[in-house]
N, C-alpha and C positions, 0 to 999 in steps of 0.2 A: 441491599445487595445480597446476595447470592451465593454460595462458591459450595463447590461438589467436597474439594482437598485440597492437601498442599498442593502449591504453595500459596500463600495468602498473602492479600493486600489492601490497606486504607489509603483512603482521598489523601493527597494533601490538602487544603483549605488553601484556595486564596492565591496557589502555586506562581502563578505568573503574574508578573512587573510588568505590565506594556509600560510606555510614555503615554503620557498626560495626551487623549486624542486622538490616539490610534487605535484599529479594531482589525478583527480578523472575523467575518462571518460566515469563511469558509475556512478550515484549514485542512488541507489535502495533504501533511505528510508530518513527519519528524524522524529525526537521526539526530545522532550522540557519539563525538569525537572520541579522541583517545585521551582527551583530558574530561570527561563527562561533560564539555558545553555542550551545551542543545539546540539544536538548529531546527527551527520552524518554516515549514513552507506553505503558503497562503496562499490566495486569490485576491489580492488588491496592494495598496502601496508598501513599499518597503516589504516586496515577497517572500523574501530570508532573512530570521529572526535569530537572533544567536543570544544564549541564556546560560547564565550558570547554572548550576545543578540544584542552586537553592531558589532559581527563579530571577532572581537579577538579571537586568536585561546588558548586555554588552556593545551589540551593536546590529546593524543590519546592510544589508545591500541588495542588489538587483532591479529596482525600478528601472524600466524600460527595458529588461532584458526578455520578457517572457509574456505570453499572451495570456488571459484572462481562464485560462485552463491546468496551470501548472497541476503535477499531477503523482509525482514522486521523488524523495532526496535519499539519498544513498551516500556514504561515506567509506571511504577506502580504508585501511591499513595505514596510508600513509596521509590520511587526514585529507586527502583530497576529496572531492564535493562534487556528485552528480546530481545531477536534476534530469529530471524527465519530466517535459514541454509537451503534454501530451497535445494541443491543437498545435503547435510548432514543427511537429513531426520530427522529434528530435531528441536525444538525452544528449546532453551539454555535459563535461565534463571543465570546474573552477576549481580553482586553490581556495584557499579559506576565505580570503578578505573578495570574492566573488572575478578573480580575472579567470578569462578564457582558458582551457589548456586540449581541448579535444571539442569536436561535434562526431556525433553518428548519426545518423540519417541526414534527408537534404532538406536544410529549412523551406518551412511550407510545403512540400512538396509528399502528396502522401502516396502510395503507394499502390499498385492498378489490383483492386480484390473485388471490385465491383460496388464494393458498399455506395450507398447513399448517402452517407454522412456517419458519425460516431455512434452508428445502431449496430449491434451486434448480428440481428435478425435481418438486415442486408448484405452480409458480405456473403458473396457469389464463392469467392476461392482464397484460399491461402495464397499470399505473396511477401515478398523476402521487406525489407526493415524502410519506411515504417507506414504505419496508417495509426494513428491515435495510439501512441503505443504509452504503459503505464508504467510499471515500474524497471528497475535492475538490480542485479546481485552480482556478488563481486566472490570469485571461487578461489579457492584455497590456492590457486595455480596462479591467480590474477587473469584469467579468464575473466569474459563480462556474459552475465545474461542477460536477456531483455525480454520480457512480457510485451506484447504487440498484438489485441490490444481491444480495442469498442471498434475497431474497424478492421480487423484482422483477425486470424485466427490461428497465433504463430508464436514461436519461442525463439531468439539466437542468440548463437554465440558467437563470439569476437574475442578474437584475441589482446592481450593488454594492449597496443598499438591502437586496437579499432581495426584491424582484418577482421571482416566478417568467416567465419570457421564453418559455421553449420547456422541449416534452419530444420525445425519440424513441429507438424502441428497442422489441422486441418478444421475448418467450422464443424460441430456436431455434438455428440451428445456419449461415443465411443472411447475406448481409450486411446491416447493421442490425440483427440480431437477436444475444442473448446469453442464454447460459449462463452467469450471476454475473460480471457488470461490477464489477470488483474495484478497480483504479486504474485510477487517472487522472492525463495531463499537461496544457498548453496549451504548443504552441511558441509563440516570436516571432511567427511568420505566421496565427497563430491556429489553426493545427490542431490536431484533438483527438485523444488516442491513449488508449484505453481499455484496459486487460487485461480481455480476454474470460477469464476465468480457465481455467474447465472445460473451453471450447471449444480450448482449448491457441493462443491467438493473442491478438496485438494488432491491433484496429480501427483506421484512422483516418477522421477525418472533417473535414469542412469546419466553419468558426462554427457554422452555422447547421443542423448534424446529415446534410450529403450523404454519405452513404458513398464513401472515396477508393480507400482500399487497405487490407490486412490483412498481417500479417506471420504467414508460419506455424511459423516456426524458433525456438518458444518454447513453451516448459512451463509449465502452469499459471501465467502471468504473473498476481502480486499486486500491483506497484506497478512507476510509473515515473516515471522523474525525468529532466528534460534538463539541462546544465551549459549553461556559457558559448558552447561550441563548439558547441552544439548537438544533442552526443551523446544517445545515449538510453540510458540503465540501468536493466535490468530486474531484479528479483528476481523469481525461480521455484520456487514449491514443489516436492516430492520426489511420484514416483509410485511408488507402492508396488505390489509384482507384483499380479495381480487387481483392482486398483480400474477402475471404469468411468466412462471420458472423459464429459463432454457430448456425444459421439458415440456412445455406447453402446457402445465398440468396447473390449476388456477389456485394460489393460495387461499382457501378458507377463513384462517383463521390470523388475523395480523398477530407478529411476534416483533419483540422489541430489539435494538440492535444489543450484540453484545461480543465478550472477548472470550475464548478458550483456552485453554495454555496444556497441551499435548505431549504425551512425547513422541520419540521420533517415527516410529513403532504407529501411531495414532490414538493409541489412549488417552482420552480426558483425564488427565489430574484435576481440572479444576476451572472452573465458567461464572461467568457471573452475569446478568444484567438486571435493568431496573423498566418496572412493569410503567414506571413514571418518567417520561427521559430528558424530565424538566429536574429532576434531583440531582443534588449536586454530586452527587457517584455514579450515575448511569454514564452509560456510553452512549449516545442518542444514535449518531451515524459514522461509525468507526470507520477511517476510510485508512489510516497509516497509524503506526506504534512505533517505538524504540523501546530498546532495554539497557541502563549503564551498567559501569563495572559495580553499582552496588546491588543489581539486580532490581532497582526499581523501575517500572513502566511510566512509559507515555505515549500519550494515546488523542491523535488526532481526529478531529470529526468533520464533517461536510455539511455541517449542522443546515448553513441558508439552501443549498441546494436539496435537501432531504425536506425541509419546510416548504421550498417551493412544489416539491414533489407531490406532497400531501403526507409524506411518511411519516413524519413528527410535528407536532405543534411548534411554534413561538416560543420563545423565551428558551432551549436548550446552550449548554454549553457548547462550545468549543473548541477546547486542550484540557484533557486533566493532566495531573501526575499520580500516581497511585506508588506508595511507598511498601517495600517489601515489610512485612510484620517477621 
C-alpha cells in the first residue's frame, strides 16, 4: 500500500465475524451509527449486516425487502437507516431493527429519461426522482439529497417529510451535467459534492444546485464521506485497459481501484491502492465507505461484479476496515 500523507491507515486482519455460512460477494455500501455499529449492505441474503466496531456481528435484517441491486445505506443523526434500492427505484427510509418509515420514488416504477435500461450512455433527458438512482446525503438542515443515477442524469432535494424541493443536473460532460451521479456528501456549510462517476470528477455545488467547482484528480469516484475535520474520502473504482470514459476517451493503461482522502478545498492529503487487488489491503472495487467517531475507515467493494466485468481477478476481498495509525 501506498499513501502520499497524513492521514494514515493499516488493515485490520480478519475484521469481520460473519456467521458460520454466510457470504457477501458483493458489498455495495457501509454506514456507522451514532454508537459506531456498522451496518453492511450486500447483494444476497440477510442484505443489512450490523457489526460492532471490533467486527462482532449483532444481527441482520431485510431479506425480501430489496431487489438483487441494493445500491447505497445512509444513516441519519437520529440513527435512522436509508437505503437506496437502486433497481427498486426508490430510497426507503427503516429504523434500526429494519421497519418501514418513508419511501421516495414509486416502487419499480422509474422514471421517463429515455434510457434503455441502467446505461448511462442512453439517457435522452434529465427527469425528476427516479431511474436507478444511487446514493443519498442527509444536510445539516435535514434536507435529503439523492444522486439519480445509471439511468438519469439528476440531483434532488427533499425536504425531511420527502417533499421533493428541487432537481438539477442534465446528461454531459459540462458543469452541471453528469455522466452517473454516483455519490453523494453534504458539508457543514451545505455544499454539495457529487461523484460524477464516469466523468472521472467530483462536482460541487451550492444548497440550492449552483455549480462551484469540480475536482478532477479522481477515478471513477462512487462515494464520498466527510469526517469531523472536514476531510473528504473518496472511493474509486479501477479502470480497466480499453474501457471508455464518459469522455469517450479510451483508457490505455488499466489502473487499480483505490481511495483518496481530500480536503474540502480538493487537495490530496493522502491515496493509496494496491498494484495487486488480491492483497489483503488493496481496495479491488470500492463502491461505499464509512468513517466512525474514532476516525477509522471502512470500505466496501463490488468485488463479484467488478470480476464478472473483467476489472479484477478471482479471489479479492470484500469489506476491509482500515484503522487510523
Amino acid at each position: 500500500m501506498t499513501a502520499a500523507s497524513e492521514p494514515k491507515f493499516e488493515i485490520v486482519d480478519s475484521w469481520e465475524q460473519l456467521p458460520a455460512g454466510w457470504s457477501h460477494p458483493d458489498t455495495a455500501a457501509v454506514a456507522v451509527d451514532s454508537q459506531d455499529r456498522v451496518f453492511v449492505l450486500h447483494r444476497g441474503e440477510h442484505p443489512v449486516l450490523i457489526y460492532d466496531r471490533d467486527g462482532k456481528f449483532l444481527s441482520s435484517w431485510g431479506d425480501g425487502l430489496f431487489t438483487g441491486q441494493t445500491h447505497g445505506i445512509t444513516i441519519a443523526p437520529d440513527d435512522s437507516v436509508f437505503v437506496t434500492d437502486r433497481d427498486h427505484h426508490t430510497v426507503r427510509k427503516f429504523t434500526q431493527d429494519g421497519n418501514l418509515l418513508m419511501t421516495l420514488g414509486v416502487p419499480l416504477t422509474p422514471s421517463d429519461t429515455g434510457a434503455t435500461g441502467p446505461d448511462f450512455r442512453t439517457v435522452q433527458r434529465a427527469a425528476g426522482p427516479f431511474n436507478f438512482p444511487t446514493n443519498i446525503a442527509i444536510a445539516p438542515t435535514g434536507d435529503l439529497y439523492v444522486s439519480d443515477g445509471y439511468a438519469n442524469a439528476r440531483v434532488h432535494r427533499f425536504s425531511p417529510s420527502g417533499e421533493l424541493l428541487a432537481s438539477w443536473g442534465e446528461p454531459g460532460t459540462g458543469p452541471g451535467q453528469f455522466h452517473l451521479p454516483h455519490g453523494i456528501a453534504v458539508a457543514s456549510d451545505g455544499r454539495v459534492f457529487v461523484c460524477d462517476r464516469e466523468n472521472d470528477r467530483v462536482q460541487v455545488f451550492s444548497v440550492d444546485g449552483q455549480f462551484l467547482t469540480q475536482w478532477t484528480d479522481v477515478q471513477r469516484p462512487t462515494q464520498i464521506v466527510l469526517d469531523r475535520a472536514d476531510r473528504a474520502y473518496v472511493s474509486e473504482l479501477p479502470w480497466p485497459a480499453g474501457a471508455k470514459t464518459g469522455h469517450d476517451t479510451e483508457v490505455a493503461t488499466a489502473v487499480p481501484g483505490r481511495v483518496s482522502v481530500l480536503t474540502l478545498g480538493g487537495e490530496v492529503l493522502a491515496r493509496w491502492s494496491e498494484a495487486d487487488p488480491t492483497a489483503a489491503d488493496a481496495v479491488p472495487a470500492p463502491h461505499g465507505l464509512a468513517i466512525d467517531s474514532h476516525g477509522d475507515l471502512y470500505v466496501a467493494d463490488v468485488s463479484a461484479t467488478a470480476m464478472r466485468n473483467g476489472w479484477i481477478p478471482e479471489g479479492c476481498g470484500t469489506l476491509q476496515k482500515f484503522a487510523r495509525r
